[in-house]
Chimera marker file (.cmm) of the C-alpha trace (Angstrom):
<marker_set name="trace">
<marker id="1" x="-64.609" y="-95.738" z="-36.956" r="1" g="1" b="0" radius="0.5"/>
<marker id="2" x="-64.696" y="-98.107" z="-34.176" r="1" g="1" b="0" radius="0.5"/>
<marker id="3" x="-61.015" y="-99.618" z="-32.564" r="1" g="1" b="0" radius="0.5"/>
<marker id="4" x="-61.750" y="-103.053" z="-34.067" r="1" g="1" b="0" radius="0.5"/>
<marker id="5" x="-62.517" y="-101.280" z="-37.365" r="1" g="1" b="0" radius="0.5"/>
<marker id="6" x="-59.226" y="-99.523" z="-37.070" r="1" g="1" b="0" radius="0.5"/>
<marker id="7" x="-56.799" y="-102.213" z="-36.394" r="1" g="1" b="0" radius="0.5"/>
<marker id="8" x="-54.741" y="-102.735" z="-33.326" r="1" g="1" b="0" radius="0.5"/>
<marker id="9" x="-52.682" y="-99.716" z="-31.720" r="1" g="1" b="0" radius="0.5"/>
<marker id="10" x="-48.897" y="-98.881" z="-33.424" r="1" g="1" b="0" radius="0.5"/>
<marker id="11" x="-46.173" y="-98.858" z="-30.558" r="1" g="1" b="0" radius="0.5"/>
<marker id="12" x="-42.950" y="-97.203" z="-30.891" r="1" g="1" b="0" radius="0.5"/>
<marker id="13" x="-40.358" y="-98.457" z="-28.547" r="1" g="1" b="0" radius="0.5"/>
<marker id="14" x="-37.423" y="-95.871" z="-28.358" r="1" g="1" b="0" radius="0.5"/>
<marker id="15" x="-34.134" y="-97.910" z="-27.212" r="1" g="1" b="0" radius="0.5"/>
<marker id="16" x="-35.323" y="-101.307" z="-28.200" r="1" g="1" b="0" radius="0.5"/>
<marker id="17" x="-32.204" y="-102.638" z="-28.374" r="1" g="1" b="0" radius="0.5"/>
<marker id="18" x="-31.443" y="-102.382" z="-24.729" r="1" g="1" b="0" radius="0.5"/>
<marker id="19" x="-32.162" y="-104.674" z="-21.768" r="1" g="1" b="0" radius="0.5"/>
<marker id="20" x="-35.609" y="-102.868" z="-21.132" r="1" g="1" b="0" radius="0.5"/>
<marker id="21" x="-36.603" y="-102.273" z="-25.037" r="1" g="1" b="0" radius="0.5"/>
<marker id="22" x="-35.409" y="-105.876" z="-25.177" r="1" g="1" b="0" radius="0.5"/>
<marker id="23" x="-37.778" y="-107.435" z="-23.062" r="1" g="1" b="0" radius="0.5"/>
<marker id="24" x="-40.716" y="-105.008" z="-23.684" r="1" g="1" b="0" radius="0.5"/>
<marker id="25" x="-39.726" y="-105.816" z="-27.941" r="1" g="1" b="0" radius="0.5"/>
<marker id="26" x="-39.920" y="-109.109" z="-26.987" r="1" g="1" b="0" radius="0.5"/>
<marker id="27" x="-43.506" y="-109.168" z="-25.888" r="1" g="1" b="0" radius="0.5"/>
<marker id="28" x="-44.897" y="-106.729" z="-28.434" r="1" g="1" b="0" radius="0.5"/>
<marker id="29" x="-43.675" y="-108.708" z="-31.068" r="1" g="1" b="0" radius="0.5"/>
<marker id="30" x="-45.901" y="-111.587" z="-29.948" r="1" g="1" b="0" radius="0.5"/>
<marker id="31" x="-48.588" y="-109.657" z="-30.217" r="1" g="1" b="0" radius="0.5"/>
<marker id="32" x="-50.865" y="-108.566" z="-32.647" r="1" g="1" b="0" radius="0.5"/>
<marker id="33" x="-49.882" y="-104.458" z="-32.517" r="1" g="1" b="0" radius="0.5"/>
<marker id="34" x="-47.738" y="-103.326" z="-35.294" r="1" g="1" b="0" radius="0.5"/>
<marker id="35" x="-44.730" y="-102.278" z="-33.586" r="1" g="1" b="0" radius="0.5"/>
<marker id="36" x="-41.773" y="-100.019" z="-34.794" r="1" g="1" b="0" radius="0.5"/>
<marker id="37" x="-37.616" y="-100.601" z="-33.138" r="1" g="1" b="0" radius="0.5"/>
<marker id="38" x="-36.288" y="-97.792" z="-32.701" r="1" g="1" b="0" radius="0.5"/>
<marker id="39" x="-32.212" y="-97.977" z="-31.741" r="1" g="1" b="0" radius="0.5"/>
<marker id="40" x="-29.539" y="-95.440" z="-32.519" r="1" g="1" b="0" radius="0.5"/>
<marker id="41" x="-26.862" y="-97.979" z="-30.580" r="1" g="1" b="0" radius="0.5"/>
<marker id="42" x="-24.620" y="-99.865" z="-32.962" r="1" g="1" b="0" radius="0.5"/>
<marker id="43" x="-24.863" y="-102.468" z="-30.207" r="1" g="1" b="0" radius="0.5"/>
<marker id="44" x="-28.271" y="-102.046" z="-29.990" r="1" g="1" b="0" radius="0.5"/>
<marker id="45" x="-28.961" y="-102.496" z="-33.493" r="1" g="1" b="0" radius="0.5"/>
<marker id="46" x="-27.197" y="-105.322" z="-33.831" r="1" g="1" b="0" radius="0.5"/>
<marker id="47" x="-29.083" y="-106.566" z="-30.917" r="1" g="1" b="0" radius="0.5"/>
<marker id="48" x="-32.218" y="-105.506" z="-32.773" r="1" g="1" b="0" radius="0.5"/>
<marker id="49" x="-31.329" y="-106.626" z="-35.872" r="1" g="1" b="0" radius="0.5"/>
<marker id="50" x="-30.246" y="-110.109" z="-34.111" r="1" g="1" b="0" radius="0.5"/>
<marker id="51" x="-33.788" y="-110.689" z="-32.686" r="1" g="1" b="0" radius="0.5"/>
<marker id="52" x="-34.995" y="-110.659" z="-36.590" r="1" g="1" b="0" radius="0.5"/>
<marker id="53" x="-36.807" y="-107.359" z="-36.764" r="1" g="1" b="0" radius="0.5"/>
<marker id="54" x="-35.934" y="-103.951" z="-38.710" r="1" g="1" b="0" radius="0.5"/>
<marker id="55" x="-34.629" y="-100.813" z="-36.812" r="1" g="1" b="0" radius="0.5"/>
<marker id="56" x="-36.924" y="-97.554" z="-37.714" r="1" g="1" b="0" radius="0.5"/>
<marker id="57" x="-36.280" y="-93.990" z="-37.859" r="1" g="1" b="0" radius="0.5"/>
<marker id="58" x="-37.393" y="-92.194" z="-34.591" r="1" g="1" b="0" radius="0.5"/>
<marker id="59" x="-38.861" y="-88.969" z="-36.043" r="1" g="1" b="0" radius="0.5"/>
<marker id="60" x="-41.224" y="-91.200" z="-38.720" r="1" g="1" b="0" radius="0.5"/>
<marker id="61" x="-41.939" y="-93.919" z="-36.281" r="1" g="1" b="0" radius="0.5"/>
<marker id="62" x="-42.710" y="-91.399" z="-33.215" r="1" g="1" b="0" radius="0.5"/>
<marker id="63" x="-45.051" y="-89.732" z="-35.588" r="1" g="1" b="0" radius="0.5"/>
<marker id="64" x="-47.452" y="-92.478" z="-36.752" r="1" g="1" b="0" radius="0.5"/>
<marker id="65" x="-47.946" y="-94.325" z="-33.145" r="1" g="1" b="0" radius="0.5"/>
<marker id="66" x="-50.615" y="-94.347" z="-30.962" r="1" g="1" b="0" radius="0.5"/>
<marker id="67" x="-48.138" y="-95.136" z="-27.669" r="1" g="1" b="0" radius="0.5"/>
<marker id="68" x="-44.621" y="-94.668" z="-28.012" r="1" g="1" b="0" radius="0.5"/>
<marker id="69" x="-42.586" y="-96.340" z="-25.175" r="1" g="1" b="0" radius="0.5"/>
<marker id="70" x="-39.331" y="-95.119" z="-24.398" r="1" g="1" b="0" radius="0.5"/>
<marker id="71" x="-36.823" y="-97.669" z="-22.990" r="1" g="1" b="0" radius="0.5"/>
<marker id="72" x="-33.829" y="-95.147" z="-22.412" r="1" g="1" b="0" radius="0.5"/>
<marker id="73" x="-31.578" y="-94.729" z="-19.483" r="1" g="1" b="0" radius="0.5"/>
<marker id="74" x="-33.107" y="-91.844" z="-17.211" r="1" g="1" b="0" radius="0.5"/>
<marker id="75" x="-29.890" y="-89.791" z="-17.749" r="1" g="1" b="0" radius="0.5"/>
<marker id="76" x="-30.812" y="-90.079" z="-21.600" r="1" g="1" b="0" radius="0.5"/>
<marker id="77" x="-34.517" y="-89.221" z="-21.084" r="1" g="1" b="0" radius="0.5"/>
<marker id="78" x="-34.389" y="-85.802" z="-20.794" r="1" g="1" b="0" radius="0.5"/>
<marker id="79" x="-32.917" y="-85.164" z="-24.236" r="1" g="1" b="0" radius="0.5"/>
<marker id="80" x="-34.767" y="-87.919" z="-26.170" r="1" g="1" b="0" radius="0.5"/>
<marker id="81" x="-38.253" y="-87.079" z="-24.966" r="1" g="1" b="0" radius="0.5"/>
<marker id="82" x="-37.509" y="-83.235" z="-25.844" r="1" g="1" b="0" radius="0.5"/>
<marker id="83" x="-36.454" y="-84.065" z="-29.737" r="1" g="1" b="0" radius="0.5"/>
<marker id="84" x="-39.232" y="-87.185" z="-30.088" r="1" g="1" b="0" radius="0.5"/>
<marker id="85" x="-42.323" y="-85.699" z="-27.635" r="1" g="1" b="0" radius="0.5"/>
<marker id="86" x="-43.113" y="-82.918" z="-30.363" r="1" g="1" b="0" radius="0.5"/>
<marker id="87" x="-43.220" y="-85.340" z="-32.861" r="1" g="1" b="0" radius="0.5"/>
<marker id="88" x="-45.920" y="-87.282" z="-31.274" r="1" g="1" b="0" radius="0.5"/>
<marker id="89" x="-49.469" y="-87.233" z="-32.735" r="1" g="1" b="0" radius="0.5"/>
<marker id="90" x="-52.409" y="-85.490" z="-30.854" r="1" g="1" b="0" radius="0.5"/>
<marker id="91" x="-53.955" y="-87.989" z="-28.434" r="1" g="1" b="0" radius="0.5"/>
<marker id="92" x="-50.658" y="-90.257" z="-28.185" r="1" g="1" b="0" radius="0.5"/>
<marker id="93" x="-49.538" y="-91.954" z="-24.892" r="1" g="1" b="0" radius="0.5"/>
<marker id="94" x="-46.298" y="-91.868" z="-24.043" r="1" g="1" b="0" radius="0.5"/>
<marker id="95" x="-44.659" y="-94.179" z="-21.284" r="1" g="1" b="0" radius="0.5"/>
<marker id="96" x="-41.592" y="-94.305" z="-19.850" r="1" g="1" b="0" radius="0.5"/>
<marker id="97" x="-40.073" y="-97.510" z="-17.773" r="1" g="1" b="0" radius="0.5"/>
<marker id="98" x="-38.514" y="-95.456" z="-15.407" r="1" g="1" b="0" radius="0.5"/>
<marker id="99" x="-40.972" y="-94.211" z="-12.629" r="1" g="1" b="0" radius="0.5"/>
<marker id="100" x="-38.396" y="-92.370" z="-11.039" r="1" g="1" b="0" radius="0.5"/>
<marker id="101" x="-36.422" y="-90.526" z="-14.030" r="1" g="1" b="0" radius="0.5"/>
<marker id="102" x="-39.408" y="-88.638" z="-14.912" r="1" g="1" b="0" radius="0.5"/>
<link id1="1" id2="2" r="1" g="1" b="0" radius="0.2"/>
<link id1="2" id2="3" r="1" g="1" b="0" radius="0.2"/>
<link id1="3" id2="4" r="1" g="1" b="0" radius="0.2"/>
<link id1="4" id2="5" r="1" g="1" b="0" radius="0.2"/>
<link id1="5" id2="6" r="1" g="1" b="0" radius="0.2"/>
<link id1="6" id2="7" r="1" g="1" b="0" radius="0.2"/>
<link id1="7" id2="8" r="1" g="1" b="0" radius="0.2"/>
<link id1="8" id2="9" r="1" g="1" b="0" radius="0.2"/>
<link id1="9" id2="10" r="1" g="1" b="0" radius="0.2"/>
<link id1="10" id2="11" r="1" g="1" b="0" radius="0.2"/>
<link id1="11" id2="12" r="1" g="1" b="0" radius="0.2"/>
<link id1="12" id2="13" r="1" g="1" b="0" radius="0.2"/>
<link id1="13" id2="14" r="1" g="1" b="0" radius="0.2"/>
<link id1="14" id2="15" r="1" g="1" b="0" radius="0.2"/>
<link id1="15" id2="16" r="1" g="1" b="0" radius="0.2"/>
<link id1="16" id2="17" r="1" g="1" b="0" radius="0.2"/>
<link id1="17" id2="18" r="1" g="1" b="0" radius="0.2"/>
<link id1="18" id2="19" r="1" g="1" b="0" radius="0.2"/>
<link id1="19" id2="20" r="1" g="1" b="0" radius="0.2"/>
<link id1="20" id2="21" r="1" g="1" b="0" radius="0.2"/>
<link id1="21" id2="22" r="1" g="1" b="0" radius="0.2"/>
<link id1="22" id2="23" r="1" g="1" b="0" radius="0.2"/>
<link id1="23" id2="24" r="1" g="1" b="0" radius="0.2"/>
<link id1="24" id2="25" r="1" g="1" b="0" radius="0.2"/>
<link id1="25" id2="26" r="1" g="1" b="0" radius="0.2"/>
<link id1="26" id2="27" r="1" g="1" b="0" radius="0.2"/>
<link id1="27" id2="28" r="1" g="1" b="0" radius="0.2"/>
<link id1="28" id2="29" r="1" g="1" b="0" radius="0.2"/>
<link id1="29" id2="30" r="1" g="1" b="0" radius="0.2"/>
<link id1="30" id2="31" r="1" g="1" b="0" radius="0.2"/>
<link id1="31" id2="32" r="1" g="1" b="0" radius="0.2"/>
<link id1="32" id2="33" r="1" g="1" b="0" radius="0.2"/>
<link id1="33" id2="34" r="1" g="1" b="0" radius="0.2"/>
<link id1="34" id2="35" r="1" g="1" b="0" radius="0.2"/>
<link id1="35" id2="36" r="1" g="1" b="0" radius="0.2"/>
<link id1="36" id2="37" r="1" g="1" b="0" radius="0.2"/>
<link id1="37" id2="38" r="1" g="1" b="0" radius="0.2"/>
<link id1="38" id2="39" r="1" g="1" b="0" radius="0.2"/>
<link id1="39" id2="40" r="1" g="1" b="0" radius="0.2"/>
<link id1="40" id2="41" r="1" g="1" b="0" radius="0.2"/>
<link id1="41" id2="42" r="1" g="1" b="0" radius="0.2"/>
<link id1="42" id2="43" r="1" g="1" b="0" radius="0.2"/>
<link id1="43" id2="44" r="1" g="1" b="0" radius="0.2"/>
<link id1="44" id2="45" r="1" g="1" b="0" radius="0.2"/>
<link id1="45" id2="46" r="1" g="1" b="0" radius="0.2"/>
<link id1="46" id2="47" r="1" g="1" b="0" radius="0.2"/>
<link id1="47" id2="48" r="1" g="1" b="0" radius="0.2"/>
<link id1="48" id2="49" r="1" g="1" b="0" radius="0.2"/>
<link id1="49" id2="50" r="1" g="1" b="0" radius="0.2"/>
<link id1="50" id2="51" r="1" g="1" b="0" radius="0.2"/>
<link id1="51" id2="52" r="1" g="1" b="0" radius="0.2"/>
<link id1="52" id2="53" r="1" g="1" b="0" radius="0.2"/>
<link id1="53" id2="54" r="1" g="1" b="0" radius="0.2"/>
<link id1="54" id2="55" r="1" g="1" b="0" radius="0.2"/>
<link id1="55" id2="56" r="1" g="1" b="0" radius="0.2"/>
<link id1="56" id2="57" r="1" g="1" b="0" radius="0.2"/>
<link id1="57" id2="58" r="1" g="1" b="0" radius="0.2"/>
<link id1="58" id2="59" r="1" g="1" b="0" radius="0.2"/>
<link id1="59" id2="60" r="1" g="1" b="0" radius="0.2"/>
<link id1="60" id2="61" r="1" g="1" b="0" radius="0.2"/>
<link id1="61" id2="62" r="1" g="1" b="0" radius="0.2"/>
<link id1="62" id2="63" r="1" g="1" b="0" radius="0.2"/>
<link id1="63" id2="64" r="1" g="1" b="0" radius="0.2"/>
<link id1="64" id2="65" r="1" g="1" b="0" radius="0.2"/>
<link id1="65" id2="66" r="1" g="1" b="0" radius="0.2"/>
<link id1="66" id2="67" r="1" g="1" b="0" radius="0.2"/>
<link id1="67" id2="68" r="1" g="1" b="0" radius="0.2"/>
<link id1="68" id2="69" r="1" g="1" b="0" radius="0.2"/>
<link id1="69" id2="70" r="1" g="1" b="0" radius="0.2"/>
<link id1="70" id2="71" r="1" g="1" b="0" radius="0.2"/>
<link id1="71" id2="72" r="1" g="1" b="0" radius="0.2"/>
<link id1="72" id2="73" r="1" g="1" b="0" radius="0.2"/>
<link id1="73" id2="74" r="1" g="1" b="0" radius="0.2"/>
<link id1="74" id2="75" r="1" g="1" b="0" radius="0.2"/>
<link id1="75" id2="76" r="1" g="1" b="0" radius="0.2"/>
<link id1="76" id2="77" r="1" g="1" b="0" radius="0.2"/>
<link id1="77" id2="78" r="1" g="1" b="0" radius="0.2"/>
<link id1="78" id2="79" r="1" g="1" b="0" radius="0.2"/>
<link id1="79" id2="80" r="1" g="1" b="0" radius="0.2"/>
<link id1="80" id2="81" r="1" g="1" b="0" radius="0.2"/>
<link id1="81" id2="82" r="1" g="1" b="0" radius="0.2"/>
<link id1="82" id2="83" r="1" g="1" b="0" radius="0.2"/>
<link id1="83" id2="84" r="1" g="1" b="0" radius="0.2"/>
<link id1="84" id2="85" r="1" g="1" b="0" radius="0.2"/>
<link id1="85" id2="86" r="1" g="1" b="0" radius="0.2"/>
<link id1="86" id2="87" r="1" g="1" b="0" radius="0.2"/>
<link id1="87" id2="88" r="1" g="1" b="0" radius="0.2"/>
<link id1="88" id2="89" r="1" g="1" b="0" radius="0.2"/>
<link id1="89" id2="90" r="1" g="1" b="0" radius="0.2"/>
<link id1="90" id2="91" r="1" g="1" b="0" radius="0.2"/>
<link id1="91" id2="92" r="1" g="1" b="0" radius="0.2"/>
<link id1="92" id2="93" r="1" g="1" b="0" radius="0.2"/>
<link id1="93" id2="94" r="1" g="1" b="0" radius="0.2"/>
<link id1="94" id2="95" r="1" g="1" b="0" radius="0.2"/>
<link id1="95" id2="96" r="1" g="1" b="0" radius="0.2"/>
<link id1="96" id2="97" r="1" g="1" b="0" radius="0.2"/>
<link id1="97" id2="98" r="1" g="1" b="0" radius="0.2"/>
<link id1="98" id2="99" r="1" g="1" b="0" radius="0.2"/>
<link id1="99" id2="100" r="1" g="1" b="0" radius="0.2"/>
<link id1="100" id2="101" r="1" g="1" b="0" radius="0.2"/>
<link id1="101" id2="102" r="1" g="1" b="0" radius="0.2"/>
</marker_set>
């Protein structure tokens, strides 16, 4: 099955609600990837929620993306990427916005 056959990529973004998920939500969802919010903030779900799109469950979202993207503070990044990485498909990318927390 070729990529076009398949339909465009699915992107997680962990900590959507938050001024880097924010603007990085903001651009995916004027795109044409199906994209999954991901925000365990009540602030940030609100913020989510606010922007018009639906907050998703990490574990079930991680699991059927092709990139996940997570938009968490480095001292956070640590402990999210250990619970979420193993949850990851084979052949997933994973990004983070933070060069220097990694």
């Amino acid at each position: 099955m070729t990529e076009a056959q398949r339909g465009p990529a699915i992107i997680t973004v962990i900590g959507a609600g938050g001024k880097m998920g924010m603007r990085v939500s903001d651009n995916l969802a004027r795109s044409d990837y199906s994209v999954f919010y991901v925000e365990n903030s009540p602030a940030g779900v609100e913020r989510v929620e606010n922007a018009g799109r639906a907050v998703s469950k990490a574990t079930d979202s991680v699991s059927a993306a092709d990139v996940v993207i997570f938009a968490v503070p480095d001292l956070a990044l640590q402990e999210v990427t250990a619970e979420l990485v193993t949850a990851m498909k084979e052949g997933a990318i994973t990004l983070t916005l933070d060069p220097a927390a990694a």
